[in-house]
KOLTI-687161 format. One record per atom (N, C-alpha, C): residue number from 1; residue in one letter; atom name; x, y, z. Coordinates in steps of 0.2 Angstrom, whole numbers. Example, Ala and Ser with C-alpha at 12.3 -4.5 7.8 and 13.67 -1.06 7.14 Angstrom:
<pts>
+-------+-------+------+-------+-------+-------+
| vexza | torti | doba |     u |     v |     w |
+-------+-------+------+-------+-------+-------+
|     1 |     A |    N |    66 |   -28 |    39 |
|     1 |     A |   CA |    62 |   -22 |    39 |
|     1 |     A |    C |    66 |   -16 |    39 |
|     2 |     S |    N |    64 |   -11 |    35 |
|     2 |     S |   CA |    68 |    -5 |    36 |
|     2 |     S |    C |    64 |     0 |    39 |
+-------+-------+------+-------+-------+-------+
</pts>
This chain:
<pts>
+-------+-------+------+-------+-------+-------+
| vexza | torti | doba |     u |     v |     w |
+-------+-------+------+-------+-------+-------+
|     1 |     X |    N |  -136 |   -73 |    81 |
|     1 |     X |   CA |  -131 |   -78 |    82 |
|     1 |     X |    C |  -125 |   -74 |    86 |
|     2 |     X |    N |  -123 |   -77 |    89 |
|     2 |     X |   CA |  -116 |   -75 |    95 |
|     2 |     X |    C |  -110 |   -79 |    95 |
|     3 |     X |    N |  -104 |   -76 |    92 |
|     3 |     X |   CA |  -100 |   -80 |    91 |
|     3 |     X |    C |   -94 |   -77 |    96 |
|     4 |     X |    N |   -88 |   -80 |    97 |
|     4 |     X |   CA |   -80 |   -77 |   102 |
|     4 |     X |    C |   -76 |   -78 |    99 |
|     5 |     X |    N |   -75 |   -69 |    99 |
|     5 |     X |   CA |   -67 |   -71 |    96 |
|     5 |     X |    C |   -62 |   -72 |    96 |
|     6 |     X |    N |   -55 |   -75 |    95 |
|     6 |     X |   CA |   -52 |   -79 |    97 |
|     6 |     X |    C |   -46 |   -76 |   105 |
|     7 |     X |    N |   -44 |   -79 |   109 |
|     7 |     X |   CA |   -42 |   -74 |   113 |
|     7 |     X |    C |   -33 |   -73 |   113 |
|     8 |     X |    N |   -34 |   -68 |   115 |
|     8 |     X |   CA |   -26 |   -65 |   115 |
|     8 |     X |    C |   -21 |   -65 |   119 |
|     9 |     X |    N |   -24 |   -69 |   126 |
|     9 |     X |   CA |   -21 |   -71 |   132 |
|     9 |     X |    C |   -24 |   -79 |   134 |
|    10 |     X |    N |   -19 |   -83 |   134 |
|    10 |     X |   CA |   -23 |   -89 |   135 |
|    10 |     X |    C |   -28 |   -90 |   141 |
|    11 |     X |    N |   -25 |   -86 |   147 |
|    11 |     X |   CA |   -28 |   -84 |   155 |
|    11 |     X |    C |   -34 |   -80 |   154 |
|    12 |     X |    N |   -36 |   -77 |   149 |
|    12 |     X |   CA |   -44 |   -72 |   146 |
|    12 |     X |    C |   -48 |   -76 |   144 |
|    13 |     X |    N |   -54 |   -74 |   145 |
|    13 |     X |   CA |   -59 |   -76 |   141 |
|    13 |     X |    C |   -60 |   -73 |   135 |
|    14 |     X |    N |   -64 |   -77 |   129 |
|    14 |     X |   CA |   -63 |   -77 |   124 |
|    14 |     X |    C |   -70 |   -71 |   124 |
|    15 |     X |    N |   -69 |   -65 |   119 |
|    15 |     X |   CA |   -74 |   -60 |   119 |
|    15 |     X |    C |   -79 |   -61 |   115 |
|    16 |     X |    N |   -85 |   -58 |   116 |
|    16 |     X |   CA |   -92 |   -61 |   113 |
|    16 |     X |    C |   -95 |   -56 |   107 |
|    17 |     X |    N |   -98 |   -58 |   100 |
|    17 |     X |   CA |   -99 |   -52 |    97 |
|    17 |     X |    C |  -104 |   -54 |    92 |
|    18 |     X |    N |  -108 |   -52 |    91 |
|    18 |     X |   CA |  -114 |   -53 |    87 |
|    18 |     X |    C |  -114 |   -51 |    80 |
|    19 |     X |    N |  -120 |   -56 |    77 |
|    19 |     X |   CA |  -118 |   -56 |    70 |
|    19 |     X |    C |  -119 |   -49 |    64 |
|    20 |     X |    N |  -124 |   -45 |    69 |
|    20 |     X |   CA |  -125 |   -39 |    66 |
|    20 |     X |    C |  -117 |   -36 |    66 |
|    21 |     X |    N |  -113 |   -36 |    72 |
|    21 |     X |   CA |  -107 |   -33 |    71 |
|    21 |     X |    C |  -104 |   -35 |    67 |
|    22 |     X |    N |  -102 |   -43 |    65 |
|    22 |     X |   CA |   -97 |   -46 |    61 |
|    22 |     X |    C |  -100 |   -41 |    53 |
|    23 |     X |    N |  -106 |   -42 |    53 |
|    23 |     X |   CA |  -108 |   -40 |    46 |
|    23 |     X |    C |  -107 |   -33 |    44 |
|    24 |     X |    N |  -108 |   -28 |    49 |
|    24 |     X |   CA |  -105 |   -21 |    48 |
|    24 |     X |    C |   -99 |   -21 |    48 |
|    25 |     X |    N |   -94 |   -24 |    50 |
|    25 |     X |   CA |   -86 |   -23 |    49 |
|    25 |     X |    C |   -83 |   -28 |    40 |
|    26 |     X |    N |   -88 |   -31 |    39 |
|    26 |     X |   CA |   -85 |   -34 |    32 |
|    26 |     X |    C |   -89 |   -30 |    27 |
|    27 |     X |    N |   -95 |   -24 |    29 |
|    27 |     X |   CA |   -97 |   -21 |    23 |
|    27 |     X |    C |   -93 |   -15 |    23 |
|    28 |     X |    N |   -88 |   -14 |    27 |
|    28 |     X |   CA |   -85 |    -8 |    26 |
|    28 |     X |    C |   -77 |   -11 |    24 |
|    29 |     X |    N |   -75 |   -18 |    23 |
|    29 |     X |   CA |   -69 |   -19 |    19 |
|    29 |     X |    C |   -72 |   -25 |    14 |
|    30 |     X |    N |   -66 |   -24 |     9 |
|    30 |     X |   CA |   -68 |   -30 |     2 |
|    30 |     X |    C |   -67 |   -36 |     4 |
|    31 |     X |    N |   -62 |   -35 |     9 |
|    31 |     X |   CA |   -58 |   -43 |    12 |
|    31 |     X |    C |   -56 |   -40 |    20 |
|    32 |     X |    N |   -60 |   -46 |    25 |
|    32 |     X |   CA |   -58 |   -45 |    30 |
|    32 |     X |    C |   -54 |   -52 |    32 |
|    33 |     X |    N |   -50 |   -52 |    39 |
|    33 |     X |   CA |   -49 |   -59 |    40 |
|    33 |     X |    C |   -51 |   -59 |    47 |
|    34 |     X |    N |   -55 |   -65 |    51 |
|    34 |     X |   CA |   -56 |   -65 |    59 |
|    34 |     X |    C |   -55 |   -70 |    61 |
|    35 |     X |    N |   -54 |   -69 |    68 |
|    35 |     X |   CA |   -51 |   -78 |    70 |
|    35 |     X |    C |   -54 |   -78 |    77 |
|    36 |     X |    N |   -60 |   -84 |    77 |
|    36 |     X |   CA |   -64 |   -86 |    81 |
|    36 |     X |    C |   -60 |   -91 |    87 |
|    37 |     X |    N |   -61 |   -89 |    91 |
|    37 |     X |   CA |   -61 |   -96 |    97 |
|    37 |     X |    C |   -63 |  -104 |    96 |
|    38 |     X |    N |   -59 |  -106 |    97 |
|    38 |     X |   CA |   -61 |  -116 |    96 |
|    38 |     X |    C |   -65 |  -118 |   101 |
|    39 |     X |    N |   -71 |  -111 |   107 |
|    39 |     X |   CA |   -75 |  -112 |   110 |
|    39 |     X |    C |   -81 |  -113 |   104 |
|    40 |     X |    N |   -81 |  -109 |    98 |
|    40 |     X |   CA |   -88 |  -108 |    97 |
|    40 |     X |    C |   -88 |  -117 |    94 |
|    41 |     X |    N |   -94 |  -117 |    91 |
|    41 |     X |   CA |   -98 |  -124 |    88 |
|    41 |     X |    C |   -93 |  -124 |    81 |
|    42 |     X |    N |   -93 |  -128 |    78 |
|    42 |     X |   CA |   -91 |  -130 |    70 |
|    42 |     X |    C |   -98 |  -127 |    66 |
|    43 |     X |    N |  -104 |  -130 |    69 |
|    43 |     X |   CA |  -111 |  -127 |    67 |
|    43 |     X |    C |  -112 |  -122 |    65 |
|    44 |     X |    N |  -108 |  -117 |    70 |
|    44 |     X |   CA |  -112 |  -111 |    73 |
|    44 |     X |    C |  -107 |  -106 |    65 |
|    45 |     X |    N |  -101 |  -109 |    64 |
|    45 |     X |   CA |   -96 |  -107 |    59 |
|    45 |     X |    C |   -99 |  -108 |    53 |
|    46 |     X |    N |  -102 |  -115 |    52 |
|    46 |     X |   CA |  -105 |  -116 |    45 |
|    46 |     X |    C |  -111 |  -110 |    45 |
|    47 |     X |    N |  -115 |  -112 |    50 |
|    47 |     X |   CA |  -119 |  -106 |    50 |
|    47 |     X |    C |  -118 |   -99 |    45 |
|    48 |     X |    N |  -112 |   -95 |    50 |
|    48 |     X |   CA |  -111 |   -92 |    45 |
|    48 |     X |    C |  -109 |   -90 |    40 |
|    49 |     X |    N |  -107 |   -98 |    39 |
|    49 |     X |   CA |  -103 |   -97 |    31 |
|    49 |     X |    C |  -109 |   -95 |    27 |
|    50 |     X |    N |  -115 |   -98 |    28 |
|    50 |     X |   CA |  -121 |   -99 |    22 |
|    50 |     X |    C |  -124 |   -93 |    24 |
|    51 |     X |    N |  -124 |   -90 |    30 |
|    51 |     X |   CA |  -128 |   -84 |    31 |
|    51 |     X |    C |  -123 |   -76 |    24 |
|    52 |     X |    N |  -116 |   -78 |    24 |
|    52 |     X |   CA |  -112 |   -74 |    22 |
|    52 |     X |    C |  -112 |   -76 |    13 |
|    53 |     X |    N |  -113 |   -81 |    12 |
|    53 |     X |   CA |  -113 |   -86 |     4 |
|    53 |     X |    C |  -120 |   -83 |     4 |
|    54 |     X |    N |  -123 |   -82 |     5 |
|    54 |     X |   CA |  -130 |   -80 |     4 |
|    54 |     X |    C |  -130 |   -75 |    -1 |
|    55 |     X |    N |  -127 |   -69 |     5 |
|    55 |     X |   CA |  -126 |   -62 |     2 |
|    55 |     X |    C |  -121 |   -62 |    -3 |
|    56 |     X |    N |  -119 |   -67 |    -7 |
|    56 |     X |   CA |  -113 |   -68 |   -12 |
|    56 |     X |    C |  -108 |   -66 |   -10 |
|    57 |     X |    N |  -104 |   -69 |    -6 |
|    57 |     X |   CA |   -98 |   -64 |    -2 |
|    57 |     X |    C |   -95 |   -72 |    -3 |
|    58 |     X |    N |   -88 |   -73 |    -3 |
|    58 |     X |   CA |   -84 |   -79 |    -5 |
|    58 |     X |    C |   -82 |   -81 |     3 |
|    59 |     X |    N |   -82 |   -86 |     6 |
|    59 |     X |   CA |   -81 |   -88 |    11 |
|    59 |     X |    C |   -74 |   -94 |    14 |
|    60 |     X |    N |   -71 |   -93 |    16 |
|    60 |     X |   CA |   -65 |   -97 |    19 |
|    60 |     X |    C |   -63 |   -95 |    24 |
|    61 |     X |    N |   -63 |  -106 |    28 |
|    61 |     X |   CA |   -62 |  -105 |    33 |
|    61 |     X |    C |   -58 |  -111 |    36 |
|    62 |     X |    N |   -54 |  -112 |    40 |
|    62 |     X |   CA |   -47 |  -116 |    43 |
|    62 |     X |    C |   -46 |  -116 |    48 |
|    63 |     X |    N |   -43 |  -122 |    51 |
|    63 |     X |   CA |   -41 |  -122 |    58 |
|    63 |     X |    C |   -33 |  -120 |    59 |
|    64 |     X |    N |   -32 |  -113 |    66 |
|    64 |     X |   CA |   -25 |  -114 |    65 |
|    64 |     X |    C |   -24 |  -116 |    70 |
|    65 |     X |    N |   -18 |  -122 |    71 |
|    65 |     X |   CA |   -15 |  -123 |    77 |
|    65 |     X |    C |   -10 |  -118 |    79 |
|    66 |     X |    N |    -8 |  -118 |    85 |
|    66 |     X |   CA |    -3 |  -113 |    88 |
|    66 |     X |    C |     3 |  -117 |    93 |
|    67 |     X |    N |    -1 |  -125 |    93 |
|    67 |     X |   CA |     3 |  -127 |    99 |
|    67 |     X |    C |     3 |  -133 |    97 |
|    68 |     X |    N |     7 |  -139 |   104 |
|    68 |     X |   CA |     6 |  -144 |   100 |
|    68 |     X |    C |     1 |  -149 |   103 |
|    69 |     X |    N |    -4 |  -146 |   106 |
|    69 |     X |   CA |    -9 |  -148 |   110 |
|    69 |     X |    C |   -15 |  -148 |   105 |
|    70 |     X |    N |   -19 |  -155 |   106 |
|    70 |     X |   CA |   -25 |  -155 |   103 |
|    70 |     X |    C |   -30 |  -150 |   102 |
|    71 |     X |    N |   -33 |  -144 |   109 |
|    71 |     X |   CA |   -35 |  -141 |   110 |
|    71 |     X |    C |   -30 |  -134 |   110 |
|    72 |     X |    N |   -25 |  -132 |   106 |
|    72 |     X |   CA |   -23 |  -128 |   105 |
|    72 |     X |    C |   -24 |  -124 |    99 |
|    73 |     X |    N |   -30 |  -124 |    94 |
|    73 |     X |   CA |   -31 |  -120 |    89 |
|    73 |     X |    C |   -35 |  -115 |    87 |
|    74 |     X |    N |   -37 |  -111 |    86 |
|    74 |     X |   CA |   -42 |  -104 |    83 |
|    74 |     X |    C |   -45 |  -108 |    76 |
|    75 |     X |    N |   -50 |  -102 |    74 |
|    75 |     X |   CA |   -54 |  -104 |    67 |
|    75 |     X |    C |   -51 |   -98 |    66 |
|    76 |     X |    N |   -47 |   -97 |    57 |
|    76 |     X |   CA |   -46 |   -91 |    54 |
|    76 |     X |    C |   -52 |   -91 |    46 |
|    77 |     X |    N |   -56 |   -86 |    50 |
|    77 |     X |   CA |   -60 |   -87 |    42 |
|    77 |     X |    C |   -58 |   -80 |    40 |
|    78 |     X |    N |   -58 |   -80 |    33 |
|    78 |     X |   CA |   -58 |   -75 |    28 |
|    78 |     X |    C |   -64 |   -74 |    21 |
|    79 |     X |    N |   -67 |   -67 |    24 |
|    79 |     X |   CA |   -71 |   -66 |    20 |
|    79 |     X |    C |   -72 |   -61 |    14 |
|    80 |     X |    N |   -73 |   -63 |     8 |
|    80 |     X |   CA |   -69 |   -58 |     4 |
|    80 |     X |    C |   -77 |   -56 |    -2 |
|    81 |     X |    N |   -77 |   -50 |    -2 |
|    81 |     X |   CA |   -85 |   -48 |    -8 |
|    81 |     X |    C |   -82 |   -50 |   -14 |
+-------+-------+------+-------+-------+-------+
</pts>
């Protein structure tokens, strides 16, 4: 699974990162927080909630808006062992 992360520059593209990575950067903290792009699928998030829930790790996730456009928002999920 290939998700993007959320971008830093509204004029950049959103950067791409694989699931093996997300899972070595939450085994080295007890709580992380990341904030995905409103490019990835709703899916592709649920996905990983179950793939994360699996490994009994507590999962939450939200949409944040930043603007006051429809398409203005990030996913901030926060994964905690």
């Amino acid at each position: 699974m290939e998700l993007k992360f959320a971008r830093t520059d509204i004029e950049a593209k959103p950067k791409k990162v694989e699931l093996s990575k997300i899972e070595q950067m939450v085994e080295k903290n007890d709580s992380i927080i990341f904030y995905f792009d409103r490019e990835n699928s709703h899916k592709d998030l649920l996905e990983l909630q179950d793939y994360f829930e699996a490994k009994g790790k507590s999962f939450y996730m939200s949409e944040v808006k930043f603007g006051l456009s429809d398409n203005e928002y990030m996913y901030q999920v926060h994964i905690v062992s």
